[in-house]
C-alpha positions in Angstrom: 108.0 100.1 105.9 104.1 100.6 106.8 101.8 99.1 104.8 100.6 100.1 101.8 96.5 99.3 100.8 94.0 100.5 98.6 94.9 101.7 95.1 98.4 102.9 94.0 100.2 104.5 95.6 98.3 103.3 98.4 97.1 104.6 101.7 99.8 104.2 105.0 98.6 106.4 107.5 95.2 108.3 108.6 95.2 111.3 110.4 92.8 111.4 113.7 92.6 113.4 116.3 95.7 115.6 115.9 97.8 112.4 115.2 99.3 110.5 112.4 98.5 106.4 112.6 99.4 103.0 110.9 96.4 101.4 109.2 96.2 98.7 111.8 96.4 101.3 114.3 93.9 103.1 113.0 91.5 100.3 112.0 91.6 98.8 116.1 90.8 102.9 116.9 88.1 103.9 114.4 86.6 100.4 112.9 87.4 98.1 110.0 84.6 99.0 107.9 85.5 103.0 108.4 88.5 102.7 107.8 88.0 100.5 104.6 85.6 103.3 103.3 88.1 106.2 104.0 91.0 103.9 102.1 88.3 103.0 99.3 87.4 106.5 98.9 84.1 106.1 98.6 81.2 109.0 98.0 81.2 110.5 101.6 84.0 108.9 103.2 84.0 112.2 104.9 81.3 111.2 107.1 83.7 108.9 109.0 85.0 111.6 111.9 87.8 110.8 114.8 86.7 111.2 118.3 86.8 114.9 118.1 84.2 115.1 114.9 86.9 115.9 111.7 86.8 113.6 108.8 89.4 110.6 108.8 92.3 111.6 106.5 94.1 109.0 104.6 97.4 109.7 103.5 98.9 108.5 100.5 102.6 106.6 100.4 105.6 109.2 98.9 103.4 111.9 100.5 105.8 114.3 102.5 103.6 115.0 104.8 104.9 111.5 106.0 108.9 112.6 106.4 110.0 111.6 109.6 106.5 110.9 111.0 106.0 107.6 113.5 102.8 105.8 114.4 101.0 107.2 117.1 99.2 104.7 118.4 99.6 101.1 119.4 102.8 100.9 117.8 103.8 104.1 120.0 103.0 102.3 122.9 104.9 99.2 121.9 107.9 101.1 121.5 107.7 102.6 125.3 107.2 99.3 126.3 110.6 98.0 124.8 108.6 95.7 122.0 109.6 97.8 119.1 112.1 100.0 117.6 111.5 104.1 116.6 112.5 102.6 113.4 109.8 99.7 113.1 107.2 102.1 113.7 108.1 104.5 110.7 105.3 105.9 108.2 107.3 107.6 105.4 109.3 105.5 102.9 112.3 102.9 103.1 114.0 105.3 100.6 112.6 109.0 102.4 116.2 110.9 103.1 115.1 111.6 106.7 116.9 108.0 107.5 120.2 107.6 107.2 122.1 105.0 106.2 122.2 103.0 109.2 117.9 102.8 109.1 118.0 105.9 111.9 115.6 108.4 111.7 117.9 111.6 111.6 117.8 114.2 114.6 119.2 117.4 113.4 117.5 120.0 111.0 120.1 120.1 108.6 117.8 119.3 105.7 115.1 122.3 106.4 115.9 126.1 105.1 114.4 128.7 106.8 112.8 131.5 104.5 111.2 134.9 105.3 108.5 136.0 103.0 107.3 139.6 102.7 104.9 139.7 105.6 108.2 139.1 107.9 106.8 135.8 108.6 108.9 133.0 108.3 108.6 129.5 106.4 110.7 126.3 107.1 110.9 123.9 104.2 112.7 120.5 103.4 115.0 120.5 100.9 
């Protein structure tokens, strides 16, 4: 379970440079005081950019954009390195539906539905 900080419901990950991180994580990349600001929210958090120049995004706990999504940073490397689990590294909830019942993060797509709208594009979404 990541932690939670800031107000309810309580930032658990940032999004930087076209990845998805722990707060921890992200503080030892980007700075403590940073990453404090971009958790606080305060006026012109946006001013605080990844390596690549886009604003720091916080993302808030029960968010979906969190299903099935690990850290991707130290902890990433911990787990190549044998130190942790996939499982200790999670970002969405104890209680998301993407784990099953033995803590597993679940491998198939059985929970997405594929859609086509009318521009024959097509749309997966969780369900």
């Amino acid at each position: 379970m990541p932690e939670k900080c800031g107000k309810w419901p309580g930032v658990v990950a940032i999004v930087g440079d076209a990845d998805m991180y722990c707060v921890p994580c992200a503080k030892r990349l980007y700075g403590d005081g940073p990453l404090q600001a971009v958790i606080e929210g305060v006026p012109d958090y946006e001013r605080y950019t990844d390596h690549g120049g886009n604003p720091l995004t916080p993302v808030l706990s029960g968010s979906e954009d969190l299903h099935g999504q690990h850290c991707g940073g130290e902890c990433l490397a911990r787990v190549m390195r044998g130190e942790l689990t996939e499982v200790e590294t999670r970002l969405c909830d104890e209680d998301c539906s993407c784990y099953g019942v033995d803590g597993d993060v679940g491998d198939d797509d059985s929970d997405w539905e594929y859609e086509a709208d009318d521009e024959s594009y097509g749309t997966a979404k969780w369900t």
